[in-house]
N, C-alpha and C positions, 0 to 999 in steps of 0.2 A: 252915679257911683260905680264902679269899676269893681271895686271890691267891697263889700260888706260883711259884719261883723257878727261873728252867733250871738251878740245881744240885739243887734237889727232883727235877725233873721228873726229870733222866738219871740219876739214884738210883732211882726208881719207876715207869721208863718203861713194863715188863712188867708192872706190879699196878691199871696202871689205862687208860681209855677216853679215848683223843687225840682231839679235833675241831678240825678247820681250817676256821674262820668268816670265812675273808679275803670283803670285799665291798670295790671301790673304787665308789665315785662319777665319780670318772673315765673318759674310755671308753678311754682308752690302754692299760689295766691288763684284764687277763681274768682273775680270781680262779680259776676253774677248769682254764686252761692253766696257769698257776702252779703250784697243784696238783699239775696232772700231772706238772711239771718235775719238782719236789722238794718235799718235804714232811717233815714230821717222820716216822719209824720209827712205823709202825703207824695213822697219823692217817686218820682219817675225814673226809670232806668234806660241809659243811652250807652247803647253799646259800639263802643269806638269801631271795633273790627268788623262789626255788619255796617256800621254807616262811615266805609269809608269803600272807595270803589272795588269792587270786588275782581273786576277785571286788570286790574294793575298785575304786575309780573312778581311784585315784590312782595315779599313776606312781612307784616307790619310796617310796611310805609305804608304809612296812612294817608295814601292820596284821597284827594275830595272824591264824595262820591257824585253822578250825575246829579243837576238840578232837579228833573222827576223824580230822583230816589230818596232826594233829601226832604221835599215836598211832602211824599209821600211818608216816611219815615216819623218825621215831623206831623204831619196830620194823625194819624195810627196812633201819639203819643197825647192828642189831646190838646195840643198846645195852638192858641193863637196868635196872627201874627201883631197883636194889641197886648198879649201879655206882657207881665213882668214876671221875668225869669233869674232863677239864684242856682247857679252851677255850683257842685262840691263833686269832692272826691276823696279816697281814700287809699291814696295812690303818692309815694315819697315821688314823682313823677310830676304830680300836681297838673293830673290828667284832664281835669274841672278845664283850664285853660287853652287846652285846645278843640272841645266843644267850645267855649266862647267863643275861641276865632274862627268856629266854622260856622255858628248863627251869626257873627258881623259877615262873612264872607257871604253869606246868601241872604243877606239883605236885613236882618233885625234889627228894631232900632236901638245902636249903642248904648241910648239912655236906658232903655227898657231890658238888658241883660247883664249880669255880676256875678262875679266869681266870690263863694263865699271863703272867707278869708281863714284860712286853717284847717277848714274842709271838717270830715269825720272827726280826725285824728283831736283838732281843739274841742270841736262839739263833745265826742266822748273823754279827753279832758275834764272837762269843765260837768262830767257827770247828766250832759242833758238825753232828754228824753229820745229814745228810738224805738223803733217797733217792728214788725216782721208781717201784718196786715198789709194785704195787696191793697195797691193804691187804686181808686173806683175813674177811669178814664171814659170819657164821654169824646169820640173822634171827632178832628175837628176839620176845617180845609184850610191848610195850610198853605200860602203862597209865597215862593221865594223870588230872591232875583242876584246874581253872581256879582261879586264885586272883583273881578280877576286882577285888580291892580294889585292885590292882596298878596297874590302867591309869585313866586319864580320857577319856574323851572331848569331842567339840565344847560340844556340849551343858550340859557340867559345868564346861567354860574360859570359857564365856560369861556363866555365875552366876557365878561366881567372880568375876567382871569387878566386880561389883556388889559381890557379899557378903562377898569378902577371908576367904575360909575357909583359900586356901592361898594359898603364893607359888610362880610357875610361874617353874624355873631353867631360862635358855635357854644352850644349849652352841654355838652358831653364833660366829663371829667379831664380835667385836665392831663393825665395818661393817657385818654384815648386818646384828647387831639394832638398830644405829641407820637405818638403813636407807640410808648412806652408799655401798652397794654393790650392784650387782646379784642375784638371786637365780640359782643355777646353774642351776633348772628353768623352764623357759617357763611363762608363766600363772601367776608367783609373784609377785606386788608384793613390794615392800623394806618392812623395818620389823618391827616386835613386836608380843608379846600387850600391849596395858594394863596397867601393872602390874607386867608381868615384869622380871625382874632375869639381868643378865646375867654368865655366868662360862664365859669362852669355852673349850674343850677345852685347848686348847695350853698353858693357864695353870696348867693342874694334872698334866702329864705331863713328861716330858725328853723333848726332842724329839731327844735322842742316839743315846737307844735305846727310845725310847716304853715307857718303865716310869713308873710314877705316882712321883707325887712322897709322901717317908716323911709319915707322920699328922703329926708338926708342923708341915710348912710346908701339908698339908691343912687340916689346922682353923688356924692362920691365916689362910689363904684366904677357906673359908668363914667366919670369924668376924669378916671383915671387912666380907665382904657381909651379912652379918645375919643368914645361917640357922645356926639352932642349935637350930632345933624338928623335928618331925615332919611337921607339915604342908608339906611342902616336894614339888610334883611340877615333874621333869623334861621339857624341850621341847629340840629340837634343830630341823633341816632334816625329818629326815625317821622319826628315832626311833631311829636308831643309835646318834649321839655322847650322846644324852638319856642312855643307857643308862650309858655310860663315867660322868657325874656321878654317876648312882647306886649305882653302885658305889664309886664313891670315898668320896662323902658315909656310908655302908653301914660303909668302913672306921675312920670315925672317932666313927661313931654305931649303936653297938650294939643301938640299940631302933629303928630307922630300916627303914621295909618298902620297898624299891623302889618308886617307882610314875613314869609315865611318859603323857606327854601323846601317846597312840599315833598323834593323826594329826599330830602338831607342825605348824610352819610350812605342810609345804606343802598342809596340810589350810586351816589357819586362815588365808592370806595367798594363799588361790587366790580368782584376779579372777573376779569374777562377770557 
């Protein structure tokens, strides 16, 4: 399961490994005070901007970070690599999704990781239980292994330009990919990849309780926009919301491998 349900979740709370992926984009928002406030019973805390490479040039592109670090990172939290893991977040980002696609990228088994479905935002909905008790980690030895087919780089978005091997889905707001809008980072010009097609986040969630919207009106969606192949890689701002598409797209296309334009925009739309 891909996605599961906060009735799954508080049936199975005890058999399996919580992570709390909240990341806002906003600076009003502190993901980690949050955290601290209240958090789901037993959740672990994964923080996007230290586990993503620190050496990169870019300001929240969230490039992968080294295999040692994520190994490492990963161990420190506890987690093995025989767990079964429930990702959420509290983040209109739906930041849960791209932690998913970085424990499929180094190697976790698909079946064994899920994103829970509506994150915080349905859980404290739905009135259920949260707490602010630090969670009791016993470190573990975590071992990874890279699935690089996963990701694109600059390089590979620039041939593509040309060669039409794949179609790059962009998850930004439809403004930004027309470039009718400013970009939130400094030193980001407005506008798109050539070529790319746009299906902006909000279009394929409820913005109620940011739970995805069921496979029918998904593959509607997509089947409007014209993907319905494999070769379909993911672009957002900065490689978080990219994640949420492929996920979604993932729930509707069972042969479908994640893959994700790692430096998105504010790689490819930084003024030179």
């Amino acid at each position: 399961m891909t996605l599961v349900s906060t009735d799954w979740l508080s049936k199975n709370i005890n058999n399996v490994k919580i992570i709390d992926a909240s990341w806002h984009l906003v600076k009003n928002r502190n993901s980690i005070a949050e955290y601290n406030k209240e958090h789901i019973e037993n959740a672990i805390f994964f923080d996007l901007d230290k586990n993503s490479n620190q050496k990169k040039y870019l300001p929240h592109g969230h490039f992968l970070p080294l295999l040692s670090d994520h190994e490492k990172t990963i161990s420190e939290m506890g987690i093995l690599n025989t767990d079964r893991i429930i990702i959420y977040c509290y983040s209109d980002l739906i930041s849960s999704c791209r932690a998913w696609f970085q424990f499929l990228y180094f190697g976790h088994d698909p079946k064994l990781v899920s994103v829970l479905n509506g994150g915080m935002k349905k859980w404290k909905l739905e009135s259920r239980k949260v707490t602010n008790l630090k969670t009791k980690i016993i470190p573990s030895e975590y071992k990874a292994k890279e699935n690089k087919n996963m990701i694109r780089v600059k390089s590979q978005i620039d041939a593509n330009i040309k060669r039409k091997e794949f179609i790059v889905l962009d998850a930004r707001s439809k403004n930004r990919f027309l470039g009718l809008e400013s970009e939130p980072r400094p030193g980001i010009k407005s506008g798109s990849i050539e070529g790319s097609k746009s299906m902006p986040l909000s279009e394929i969630v409820n913005v109620k309780d940011n739970t995805f919207l069921n496979e029918k009106k998904l593959r509607d969606i997509f089947n409007s926009a014209q993907i319905n192949s494999n070769k379909i890689v993911m672009s957002c701002g900065s490689s978080v919301s990219a994640a949420s598409l492929a996920l979604a797209y993932s729930l509707i296309n069972d042969d479908y491998i994640p893959k994700i334009y790692i430096g998105s925009w504010t790689e490819f739309g930084k003024n030179k």
